[in-house]
PyMOL Python script that loads the backbone (N, CA, C, O; Angstrom):
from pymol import cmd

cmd.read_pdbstr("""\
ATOM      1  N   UNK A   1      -3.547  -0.176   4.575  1.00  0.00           N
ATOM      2  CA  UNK A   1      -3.870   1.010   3.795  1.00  0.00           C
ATOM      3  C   UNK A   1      -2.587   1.844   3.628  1.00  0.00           C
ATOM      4  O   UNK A   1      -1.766   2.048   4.522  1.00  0.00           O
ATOM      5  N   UNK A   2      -2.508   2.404   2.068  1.00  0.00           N
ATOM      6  CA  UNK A   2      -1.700   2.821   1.820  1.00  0.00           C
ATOM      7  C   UNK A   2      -1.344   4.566   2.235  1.00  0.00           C
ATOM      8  O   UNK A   2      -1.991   5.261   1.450  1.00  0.00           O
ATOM      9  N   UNK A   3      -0.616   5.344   3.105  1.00  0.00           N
ATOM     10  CA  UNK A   3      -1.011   6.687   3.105  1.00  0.00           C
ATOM     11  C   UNK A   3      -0.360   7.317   1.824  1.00  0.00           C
ATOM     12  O   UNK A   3       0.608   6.921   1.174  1.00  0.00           O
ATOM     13  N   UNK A   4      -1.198   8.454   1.640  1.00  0.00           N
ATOM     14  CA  UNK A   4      -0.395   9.419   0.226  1.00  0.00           C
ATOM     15  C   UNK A   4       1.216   9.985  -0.096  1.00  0.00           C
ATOM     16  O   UNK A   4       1.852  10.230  -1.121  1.00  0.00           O
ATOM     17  N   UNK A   5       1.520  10.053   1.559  1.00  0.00           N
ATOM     18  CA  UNK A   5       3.072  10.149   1.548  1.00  0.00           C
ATOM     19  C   UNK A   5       3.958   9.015   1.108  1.00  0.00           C
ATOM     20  O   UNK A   5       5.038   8.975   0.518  1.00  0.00           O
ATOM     21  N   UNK A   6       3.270   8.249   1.519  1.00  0.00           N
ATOM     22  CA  UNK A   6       4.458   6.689   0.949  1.00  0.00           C
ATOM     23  C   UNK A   6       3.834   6.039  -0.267  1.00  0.00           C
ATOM     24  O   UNK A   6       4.103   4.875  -0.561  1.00  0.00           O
ATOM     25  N   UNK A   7       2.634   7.113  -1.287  1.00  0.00           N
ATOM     26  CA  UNK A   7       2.462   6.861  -2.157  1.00  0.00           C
ATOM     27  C   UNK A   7       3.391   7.335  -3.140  1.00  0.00           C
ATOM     28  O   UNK A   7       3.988   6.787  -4.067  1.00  0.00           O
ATOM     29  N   UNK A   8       3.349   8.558  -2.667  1.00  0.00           N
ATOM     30  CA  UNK A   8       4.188   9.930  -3.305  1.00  0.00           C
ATOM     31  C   UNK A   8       5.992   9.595  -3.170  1.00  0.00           C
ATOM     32  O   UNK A   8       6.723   9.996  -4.076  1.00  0.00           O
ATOM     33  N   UNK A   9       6.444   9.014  -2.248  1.00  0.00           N
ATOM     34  CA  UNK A   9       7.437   8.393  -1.996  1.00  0.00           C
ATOM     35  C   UNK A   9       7.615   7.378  -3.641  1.00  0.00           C
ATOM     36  O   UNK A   9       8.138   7.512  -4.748  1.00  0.00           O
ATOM     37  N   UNK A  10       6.736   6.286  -2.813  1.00  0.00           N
ATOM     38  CA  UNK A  10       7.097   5.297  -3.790  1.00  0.00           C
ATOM     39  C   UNK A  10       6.988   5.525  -5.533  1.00  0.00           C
ATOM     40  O   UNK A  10       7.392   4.655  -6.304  1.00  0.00           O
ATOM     41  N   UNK A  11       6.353   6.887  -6.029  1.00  0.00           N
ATOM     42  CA  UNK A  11       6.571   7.306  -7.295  1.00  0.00           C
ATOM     43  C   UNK A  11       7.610   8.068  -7.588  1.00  0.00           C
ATOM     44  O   UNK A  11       7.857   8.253  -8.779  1.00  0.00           O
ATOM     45  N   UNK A  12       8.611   8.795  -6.370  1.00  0.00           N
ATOM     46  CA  UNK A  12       9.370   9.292  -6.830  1.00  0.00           C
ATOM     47  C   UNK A  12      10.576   8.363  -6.866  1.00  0.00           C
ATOM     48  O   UNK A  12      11.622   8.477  -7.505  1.00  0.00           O
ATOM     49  N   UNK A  13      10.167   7.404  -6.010  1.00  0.00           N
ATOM     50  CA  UNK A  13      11.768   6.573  -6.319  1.00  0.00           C
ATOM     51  C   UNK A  13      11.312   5.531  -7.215  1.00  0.00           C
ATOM     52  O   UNK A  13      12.396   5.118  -7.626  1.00  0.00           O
ATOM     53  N   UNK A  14      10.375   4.790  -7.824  1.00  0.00           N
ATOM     54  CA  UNK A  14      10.174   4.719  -9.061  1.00  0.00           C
ATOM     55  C   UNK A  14      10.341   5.206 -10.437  1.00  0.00           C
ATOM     56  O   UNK A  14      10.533   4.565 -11.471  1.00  0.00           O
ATOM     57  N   UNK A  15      10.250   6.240 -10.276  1.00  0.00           N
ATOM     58  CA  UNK A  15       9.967   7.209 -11.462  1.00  0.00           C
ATOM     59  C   UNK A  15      11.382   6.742 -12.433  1.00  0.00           C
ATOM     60  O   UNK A  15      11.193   6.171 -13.508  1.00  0.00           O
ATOM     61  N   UNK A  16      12.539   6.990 -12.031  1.00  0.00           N
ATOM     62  CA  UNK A  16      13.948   6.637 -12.858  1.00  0.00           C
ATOM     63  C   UNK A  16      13.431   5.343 -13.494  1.00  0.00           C
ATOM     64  O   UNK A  16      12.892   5.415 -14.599  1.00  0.00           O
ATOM     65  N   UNK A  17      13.552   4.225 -12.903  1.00  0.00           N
ATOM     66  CA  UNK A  17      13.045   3.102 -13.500  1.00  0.00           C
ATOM     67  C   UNK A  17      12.093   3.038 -14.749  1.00  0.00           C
ATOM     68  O   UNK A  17      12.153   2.610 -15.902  1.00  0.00           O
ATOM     69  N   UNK A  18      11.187   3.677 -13.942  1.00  0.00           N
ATOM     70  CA  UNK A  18      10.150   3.907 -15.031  1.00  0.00           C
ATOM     71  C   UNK A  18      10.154   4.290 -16.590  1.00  0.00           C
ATOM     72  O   UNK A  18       9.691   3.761 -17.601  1.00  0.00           O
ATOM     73  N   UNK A  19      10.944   5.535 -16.302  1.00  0.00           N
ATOM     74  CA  UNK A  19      11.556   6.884 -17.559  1.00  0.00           C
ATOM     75  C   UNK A  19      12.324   5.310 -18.319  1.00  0.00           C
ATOM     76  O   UNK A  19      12.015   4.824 -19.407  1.00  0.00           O
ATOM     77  N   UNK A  20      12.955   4.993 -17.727  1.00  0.00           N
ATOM     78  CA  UNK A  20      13.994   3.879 -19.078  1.00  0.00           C
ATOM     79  C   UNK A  20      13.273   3.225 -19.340  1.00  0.00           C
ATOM     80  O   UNK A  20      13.334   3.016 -20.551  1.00  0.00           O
ATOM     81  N   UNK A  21      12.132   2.429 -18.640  1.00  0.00           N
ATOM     82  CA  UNK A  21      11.680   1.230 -19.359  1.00  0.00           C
ATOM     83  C   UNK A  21      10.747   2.192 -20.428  1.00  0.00           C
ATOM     84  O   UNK A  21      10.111   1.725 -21.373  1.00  0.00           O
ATOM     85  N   UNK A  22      10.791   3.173 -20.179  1.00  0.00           N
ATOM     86  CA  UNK A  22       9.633   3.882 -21.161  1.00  0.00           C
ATOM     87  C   UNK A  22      10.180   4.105 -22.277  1.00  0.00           C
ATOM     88  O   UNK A  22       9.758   3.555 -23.295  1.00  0.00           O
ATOM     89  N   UNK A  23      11.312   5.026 -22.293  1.00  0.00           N
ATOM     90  CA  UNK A  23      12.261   5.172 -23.551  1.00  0.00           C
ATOM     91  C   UNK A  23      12.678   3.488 -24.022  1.00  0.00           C
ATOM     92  O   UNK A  23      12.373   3.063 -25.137  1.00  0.00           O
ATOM     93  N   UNK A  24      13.089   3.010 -23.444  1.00  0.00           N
ATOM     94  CA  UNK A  24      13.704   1.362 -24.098  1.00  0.00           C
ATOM     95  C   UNK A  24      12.491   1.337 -24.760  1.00  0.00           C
ATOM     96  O   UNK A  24      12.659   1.654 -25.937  1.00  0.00           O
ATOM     97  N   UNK A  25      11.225   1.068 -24.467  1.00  0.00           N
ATOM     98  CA  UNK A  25       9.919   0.519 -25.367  1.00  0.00           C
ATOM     99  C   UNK A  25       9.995   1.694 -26.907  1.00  0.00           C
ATOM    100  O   UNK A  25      10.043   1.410 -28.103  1.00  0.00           O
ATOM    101  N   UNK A  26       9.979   2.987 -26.226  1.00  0.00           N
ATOM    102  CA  UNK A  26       9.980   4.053 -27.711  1.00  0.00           C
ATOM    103  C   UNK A  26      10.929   3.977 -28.626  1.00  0.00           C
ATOM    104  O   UNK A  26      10.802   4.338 -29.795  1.00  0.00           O
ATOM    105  N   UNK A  27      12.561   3.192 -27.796  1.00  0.00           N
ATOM    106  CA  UNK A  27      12.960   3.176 -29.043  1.00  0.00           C
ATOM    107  C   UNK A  27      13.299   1.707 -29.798  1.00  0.00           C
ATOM    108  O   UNK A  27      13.853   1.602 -30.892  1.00  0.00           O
ATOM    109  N   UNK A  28      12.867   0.684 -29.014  1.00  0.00           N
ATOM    110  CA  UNK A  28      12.495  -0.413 -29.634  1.00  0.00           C
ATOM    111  C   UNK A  28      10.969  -0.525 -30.568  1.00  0.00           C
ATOM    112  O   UNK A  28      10.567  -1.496 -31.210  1.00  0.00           O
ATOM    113  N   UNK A  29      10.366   0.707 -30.400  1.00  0.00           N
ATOM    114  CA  UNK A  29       9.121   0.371 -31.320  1.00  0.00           C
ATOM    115  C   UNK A  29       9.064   0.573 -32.738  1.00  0.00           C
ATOM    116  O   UNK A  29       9.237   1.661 -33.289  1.00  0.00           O
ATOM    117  N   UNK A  30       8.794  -0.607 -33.356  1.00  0.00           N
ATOM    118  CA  UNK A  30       8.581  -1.171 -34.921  1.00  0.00           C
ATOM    119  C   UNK A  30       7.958  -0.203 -35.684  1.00  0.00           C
ATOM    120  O   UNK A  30       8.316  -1.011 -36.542  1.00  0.00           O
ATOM    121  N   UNK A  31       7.686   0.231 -35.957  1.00  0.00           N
ATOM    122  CA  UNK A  31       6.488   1.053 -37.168  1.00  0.00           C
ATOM    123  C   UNK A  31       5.631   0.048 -38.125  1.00  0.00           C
ATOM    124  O   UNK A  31       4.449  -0.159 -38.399  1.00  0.00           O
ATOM    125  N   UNK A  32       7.117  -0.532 -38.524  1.00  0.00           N
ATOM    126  CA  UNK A  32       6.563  -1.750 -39.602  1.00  0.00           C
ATOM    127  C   UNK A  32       5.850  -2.620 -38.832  1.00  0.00           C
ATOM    128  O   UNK A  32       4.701  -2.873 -39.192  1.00  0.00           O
ATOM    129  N   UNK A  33       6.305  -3.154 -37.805  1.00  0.00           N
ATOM    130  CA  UNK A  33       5.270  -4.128 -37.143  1.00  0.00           C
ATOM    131  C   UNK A  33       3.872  -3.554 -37.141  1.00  0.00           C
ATOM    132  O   UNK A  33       2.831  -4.007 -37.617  1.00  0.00           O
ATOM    133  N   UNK A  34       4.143  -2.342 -36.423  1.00  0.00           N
ATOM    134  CA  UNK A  34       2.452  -2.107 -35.567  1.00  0.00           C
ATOM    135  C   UNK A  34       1.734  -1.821 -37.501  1.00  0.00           C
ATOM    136  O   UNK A  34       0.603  -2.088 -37.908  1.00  0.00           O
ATOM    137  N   UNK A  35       2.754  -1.296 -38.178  1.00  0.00           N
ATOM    138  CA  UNK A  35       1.489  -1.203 -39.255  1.00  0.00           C
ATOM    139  C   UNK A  35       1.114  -2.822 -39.720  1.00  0.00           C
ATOM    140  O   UNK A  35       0.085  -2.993 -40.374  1.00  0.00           O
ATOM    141  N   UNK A  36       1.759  -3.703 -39.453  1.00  0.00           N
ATOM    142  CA  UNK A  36       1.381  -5.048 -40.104  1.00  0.00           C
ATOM    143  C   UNK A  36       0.181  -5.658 -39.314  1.00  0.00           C
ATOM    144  O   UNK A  36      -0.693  -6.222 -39.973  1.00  0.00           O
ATOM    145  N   UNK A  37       0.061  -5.590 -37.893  1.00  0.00           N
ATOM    146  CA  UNK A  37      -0.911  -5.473 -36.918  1.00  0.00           C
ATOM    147  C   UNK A  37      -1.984  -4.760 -37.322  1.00  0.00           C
ATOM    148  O   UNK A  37      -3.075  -5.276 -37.569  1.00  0.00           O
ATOM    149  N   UNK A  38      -1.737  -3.572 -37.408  1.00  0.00           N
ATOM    150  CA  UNK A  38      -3.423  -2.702 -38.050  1.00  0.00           C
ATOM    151  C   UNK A  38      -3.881  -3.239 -39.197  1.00  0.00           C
ATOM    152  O   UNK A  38      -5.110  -3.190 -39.147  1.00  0.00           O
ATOM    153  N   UNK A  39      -3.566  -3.662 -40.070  1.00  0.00           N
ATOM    154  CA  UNK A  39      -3.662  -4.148 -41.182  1.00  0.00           C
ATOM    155  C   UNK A  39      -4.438  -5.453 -41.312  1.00  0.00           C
ATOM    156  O   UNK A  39      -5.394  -5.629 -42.067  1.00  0.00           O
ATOM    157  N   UNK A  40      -3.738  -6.620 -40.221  1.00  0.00           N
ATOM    158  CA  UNK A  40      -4.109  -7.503 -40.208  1.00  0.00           C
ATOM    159  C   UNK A  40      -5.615  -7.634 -39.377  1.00  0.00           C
ATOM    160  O   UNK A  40      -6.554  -8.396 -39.601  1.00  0.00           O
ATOM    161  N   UNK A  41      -5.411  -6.324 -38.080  1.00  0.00           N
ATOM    162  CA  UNK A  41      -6.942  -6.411 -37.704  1.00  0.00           C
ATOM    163  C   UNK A  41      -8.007  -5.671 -38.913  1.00  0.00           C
ATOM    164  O   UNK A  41      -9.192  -5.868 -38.643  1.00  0.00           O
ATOM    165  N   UNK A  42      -7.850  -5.127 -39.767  1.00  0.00           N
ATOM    166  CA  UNK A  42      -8.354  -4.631 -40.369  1.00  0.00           C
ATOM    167  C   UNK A  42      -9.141  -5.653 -41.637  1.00  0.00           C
ATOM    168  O   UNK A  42     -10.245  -5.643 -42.182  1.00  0.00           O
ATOM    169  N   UNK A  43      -8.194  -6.299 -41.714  1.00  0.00           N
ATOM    170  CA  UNK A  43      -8.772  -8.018 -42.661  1.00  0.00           C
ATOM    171  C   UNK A  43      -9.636  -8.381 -41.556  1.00  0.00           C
ATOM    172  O   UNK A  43     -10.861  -8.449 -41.663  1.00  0.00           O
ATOM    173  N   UNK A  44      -9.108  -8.572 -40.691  1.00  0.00           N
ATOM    174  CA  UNK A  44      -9.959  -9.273 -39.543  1.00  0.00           C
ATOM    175  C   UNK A  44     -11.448  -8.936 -39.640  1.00  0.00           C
ATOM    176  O   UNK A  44     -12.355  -9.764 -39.715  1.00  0.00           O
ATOM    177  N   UNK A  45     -11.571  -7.643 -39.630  1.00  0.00           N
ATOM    178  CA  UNK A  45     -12.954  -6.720 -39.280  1.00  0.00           C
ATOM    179  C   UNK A  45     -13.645  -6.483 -40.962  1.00  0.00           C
ATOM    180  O   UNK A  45     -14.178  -5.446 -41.356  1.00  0.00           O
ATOM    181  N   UNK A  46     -13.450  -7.763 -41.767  1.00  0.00           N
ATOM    182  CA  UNK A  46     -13.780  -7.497 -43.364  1.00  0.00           C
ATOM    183  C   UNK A  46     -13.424  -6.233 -43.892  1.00  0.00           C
ATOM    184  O   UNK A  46     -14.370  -5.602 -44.366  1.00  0.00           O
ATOM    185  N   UNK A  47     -12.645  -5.858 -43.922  1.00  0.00           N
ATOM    186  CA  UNK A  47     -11.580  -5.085 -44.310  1.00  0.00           C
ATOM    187  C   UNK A  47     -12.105  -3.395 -44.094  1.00  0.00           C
ATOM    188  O   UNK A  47     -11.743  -2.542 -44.904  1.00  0.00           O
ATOM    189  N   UNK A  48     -13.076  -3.015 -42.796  1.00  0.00           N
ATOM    190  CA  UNK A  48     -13.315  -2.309 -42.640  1.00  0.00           C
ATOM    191  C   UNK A  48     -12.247  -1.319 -41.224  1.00  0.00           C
ATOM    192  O   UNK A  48     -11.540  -1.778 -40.326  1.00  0.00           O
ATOM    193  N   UNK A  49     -12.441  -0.466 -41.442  1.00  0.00           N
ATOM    194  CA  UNK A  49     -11.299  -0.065 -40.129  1.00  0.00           C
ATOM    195  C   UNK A  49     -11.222  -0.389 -38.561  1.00  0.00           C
ATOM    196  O   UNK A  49     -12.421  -0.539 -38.326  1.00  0.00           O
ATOM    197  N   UNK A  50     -10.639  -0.568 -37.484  1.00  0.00           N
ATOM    198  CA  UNK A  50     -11.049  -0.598 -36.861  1.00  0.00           C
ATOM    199  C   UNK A  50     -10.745   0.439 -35.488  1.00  0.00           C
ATOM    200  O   UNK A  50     -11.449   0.354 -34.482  1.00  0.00           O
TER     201      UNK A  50
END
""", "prot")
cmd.dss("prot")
cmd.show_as("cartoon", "prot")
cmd.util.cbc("prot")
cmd.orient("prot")
């Protein structure tokens, strides 16, 4: 069992890690992709929204 202190620990020395992989994803994210994705689920679902 995990106690809350070495929970609280292990998020703060996480946290750096975290922050970059977070920004790397925001600024690798497509627009054009994800709209080609909605789109395509949207055919998917007989062209209703989903």
């Amino acid at each position: 069992m995990t106690s809350a202190a070495a929970l609280l620990q292990s998020f703060i020395q996480d946290l750096p890690q975290n922050a970059a992989t977070a920004a790397e994803i925001v600024d690798n994210f497509d627009k054009e992709k994800y709209k080609e994705v909605v789109e395509f689920a949207q055919s998917a679902n007989g062209g209703r929204p989903i």
